[in-house]
C-alpha positions in Angstrom: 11.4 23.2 -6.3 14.8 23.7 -7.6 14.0 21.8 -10.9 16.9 19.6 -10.9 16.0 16.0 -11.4 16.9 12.7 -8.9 19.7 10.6 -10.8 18.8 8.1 -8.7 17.9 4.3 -9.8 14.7 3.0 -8.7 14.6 -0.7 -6.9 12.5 -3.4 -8.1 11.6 -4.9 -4.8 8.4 -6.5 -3.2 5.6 -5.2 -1.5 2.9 -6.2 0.7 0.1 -4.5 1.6 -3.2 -5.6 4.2 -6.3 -3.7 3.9 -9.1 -3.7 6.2 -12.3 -4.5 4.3 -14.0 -1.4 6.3 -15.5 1.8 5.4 -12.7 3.3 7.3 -10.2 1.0 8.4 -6.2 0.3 8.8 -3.7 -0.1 5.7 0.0 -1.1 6.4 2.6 -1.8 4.4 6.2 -3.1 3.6 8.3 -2.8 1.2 11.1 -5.4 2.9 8.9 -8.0 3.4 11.5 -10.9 4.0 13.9 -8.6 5.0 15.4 -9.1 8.9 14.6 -5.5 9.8 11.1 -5.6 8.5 9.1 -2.2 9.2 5.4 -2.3 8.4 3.9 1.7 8.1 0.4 2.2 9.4 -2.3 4.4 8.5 -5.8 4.6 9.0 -8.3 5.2 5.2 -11.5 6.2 4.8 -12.7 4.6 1.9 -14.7 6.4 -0.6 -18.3 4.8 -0.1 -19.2 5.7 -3.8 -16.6 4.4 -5.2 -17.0 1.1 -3.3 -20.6 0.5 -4.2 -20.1 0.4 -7.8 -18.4 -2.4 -7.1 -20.1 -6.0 -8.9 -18.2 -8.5 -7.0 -16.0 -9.2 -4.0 -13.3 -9.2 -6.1 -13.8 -6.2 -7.2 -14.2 -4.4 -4.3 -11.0 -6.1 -3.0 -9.2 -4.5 -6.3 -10.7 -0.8 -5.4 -9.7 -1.2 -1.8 -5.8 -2.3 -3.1 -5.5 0.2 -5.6 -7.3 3.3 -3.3 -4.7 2.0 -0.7 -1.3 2.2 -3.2 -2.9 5.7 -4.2 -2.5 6.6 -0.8 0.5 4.9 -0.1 1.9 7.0 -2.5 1.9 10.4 -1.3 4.8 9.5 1.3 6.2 7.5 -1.8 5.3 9.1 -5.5 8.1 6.8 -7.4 5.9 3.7 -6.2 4.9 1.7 -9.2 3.3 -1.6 -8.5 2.2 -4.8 -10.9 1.3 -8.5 -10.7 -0.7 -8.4 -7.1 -2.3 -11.7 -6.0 -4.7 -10.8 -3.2 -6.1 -12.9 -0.9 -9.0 -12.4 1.9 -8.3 -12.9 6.0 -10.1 -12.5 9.0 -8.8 -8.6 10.1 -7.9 -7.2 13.4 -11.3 -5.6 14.2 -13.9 -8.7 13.3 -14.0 -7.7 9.9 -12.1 -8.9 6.6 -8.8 -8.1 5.5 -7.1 -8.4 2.1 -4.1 -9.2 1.9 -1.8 -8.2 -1.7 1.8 -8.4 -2.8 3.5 -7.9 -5.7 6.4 -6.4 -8.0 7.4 -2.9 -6.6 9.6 -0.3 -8.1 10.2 2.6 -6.4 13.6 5.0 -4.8 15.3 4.1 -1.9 15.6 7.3 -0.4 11.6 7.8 -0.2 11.4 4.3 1.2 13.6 4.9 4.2 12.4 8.1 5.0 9.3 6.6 5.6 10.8 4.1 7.5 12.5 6.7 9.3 9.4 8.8 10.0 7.8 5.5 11.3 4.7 6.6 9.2 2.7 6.5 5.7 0.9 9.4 4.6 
């Protein structure tokens, strides 16, 4: 690391986020959700069974499953800062359930299209 600091601004955009309701499932993710060139990054989570099973409601669960998937979501993008999700559940892509969560995002540019570049998450 050379130690010098990024003197660039973050963005205050929007992101959306669909989780598989799965012990192991898909997470994908936007950060240009109404945007015209859209590009949703994929990856497959193993969810941490222990951590799920303290969870008292289905609510709750859905919030662990969100919040594990922004932690992950944030290796390929460590300026991510997210607030004020709604969530919602869905039928999924594998006949299971699916949340589905936007919200306020902060986060640089730069890490946001090199994902999109890389076409991946982390």
């Amino acid at each position: 690391m050379s130690g010098r600091r990024s003197t660039e601004t973050p963005i205050v955009g929007v992101i959306a986020v669909t989780v598989e309701a799965a012990p192991q499932g898909l997470v994908r993710f936007t950060l240009d959700p109404e945007g015209e060139d859209r590009v949703w990054s994929t990856m497959l989570l193993a969810h941490d069974d222990a951590v799920i099973g303290t969870a008292t409601s289905p609510v709750r669960t859905a919030e662990l499953l969100v919040r594990g998937s922004i932690d992950c979501i944030r290796q390929s993008l460590p300026s991510l800062e997210v607030g004020g999700l709604t969530m919602r559940p869905e039928p999924g892509p594998n006949n299971n359930a699916q949340i589905v969560a936007a919200g306020e995002a902060r986060f640089l540019a730069s890490e946001w299209e090199s994902v999109r570049r890389t076409g991946g998450g982390a």
